[in-house]
N, C-alpha and C positions, 0 to 999 in steps of 0.2 A: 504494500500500500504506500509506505514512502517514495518508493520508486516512482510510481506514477504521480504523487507531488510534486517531485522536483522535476520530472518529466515536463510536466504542463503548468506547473505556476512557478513563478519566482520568489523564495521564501521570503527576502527582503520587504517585496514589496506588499507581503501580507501583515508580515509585521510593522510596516507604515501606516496599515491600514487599520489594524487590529490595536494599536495606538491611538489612532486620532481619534478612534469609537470609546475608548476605556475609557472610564469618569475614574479610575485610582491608578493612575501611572502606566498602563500597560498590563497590568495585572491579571483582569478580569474584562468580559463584557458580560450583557445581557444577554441570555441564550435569543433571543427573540432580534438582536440587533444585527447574530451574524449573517442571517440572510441579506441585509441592507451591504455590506463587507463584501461580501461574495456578487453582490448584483454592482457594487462599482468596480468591483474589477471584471465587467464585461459579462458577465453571466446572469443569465435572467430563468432561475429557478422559480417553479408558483410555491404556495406556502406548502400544499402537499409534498411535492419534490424537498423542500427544509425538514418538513417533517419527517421523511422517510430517512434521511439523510442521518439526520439526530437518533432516530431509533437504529436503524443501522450501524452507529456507532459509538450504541450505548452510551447515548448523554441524554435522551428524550426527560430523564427525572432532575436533573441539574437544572438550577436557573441560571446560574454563570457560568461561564467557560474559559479556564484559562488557556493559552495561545497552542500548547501541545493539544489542550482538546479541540480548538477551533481549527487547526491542521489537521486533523483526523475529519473532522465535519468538513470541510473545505473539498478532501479528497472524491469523501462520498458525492459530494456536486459536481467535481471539475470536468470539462471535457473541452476539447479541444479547439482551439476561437480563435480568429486572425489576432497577429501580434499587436494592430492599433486598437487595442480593445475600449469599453467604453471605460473598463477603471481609469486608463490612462488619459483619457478626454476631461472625464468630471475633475481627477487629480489637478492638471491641469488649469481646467475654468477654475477649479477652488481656489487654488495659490494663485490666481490674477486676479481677480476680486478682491481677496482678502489682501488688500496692497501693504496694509501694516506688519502683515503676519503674528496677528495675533491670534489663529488658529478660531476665526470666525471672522463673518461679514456682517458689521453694522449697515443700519440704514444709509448713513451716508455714502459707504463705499458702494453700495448695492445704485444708489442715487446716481451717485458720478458716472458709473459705466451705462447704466441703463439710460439717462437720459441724451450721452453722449455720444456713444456707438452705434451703426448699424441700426435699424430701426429706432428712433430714439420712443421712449415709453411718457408716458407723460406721466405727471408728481403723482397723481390717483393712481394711476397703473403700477409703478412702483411700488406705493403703499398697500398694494391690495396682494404685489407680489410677496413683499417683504410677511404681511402677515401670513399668506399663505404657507411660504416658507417655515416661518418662525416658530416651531408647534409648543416649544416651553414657555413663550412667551415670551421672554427675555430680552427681545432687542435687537437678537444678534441671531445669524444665523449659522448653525455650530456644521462642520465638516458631514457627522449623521444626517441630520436637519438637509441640508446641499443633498445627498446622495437618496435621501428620501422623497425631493422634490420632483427628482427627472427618470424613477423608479417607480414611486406611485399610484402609478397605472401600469402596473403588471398585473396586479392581482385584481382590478377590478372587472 
């Protein structure tokens, strides 16, 4: 089963990923965050396929997962996807957005590119996006939050 991890993903870059989701350091995630993990880096499992995935590799009764078990879960998903995948696009938009790098996009930075780029959005549009995004409330839109937005409708 390792074999076919290192086969088809890059551990680093799971570990990037599985970092920017943990709320303790890298630690842990929410069993239920790592499908959001697994769909920005280019893979678009439905919640069955997560589910099956986690029972498959005896974690279904865990609520966290640390990173040896989100590599185990990872494997039961992966299959094989052109190398520009979409982890590497959202990666990507996230870290240009977030121009401060503070590991989230306030309204302002969300403001400056959206009104300035490419279609520009008007101040309402912005703000309707910024809530949409923002599902803790906060302000800010956190890297999970980003990978949630352009995901979202997978499962409906």
């Amino acid at each position: 089963m390792a074999d076919s991890l290192n086969k088809n993903i890059n551990e680093s870059k799971l570990k990037i990923n599985f970092d920017l989701i943990s709320h303790d350091k890298g630690q842990n995630i929410k069993k239920e965050d790592a499908i959001s993990i697994i769909r920005a880096m280019g893979q678009n499992p439905s919640q069955n396929d997560s589910q099956q995935a986690l029972s498959k590799a005896g974690l279904s009764a865990k609520k966290y997962l640390n990173f040896v078990e989100f590599k185990l879960y990872a494997d039961f998903i992966w299959n094989d996807e052109d190398e520009e995948s979409l982890e590497s696009m959202l990666y990507s938009a996230f870290k240009q957005l977030d121009e401060n790098q503070s590991g989230s996009i306030d309204s302002s930075e969300l403001r400056k590119i959206m009104l300035n780029y490419g279609e520009p959005l008007s101040f309402q549009e912005c703000n309707d996006l910024m809530m949409l995004a923002d599902i803790n409330h906060d302000g800010k839109i956190s890297y999970l939050e980003f990978i949630r937005l352009f995901t979202q409708t997978l499962d409906d």
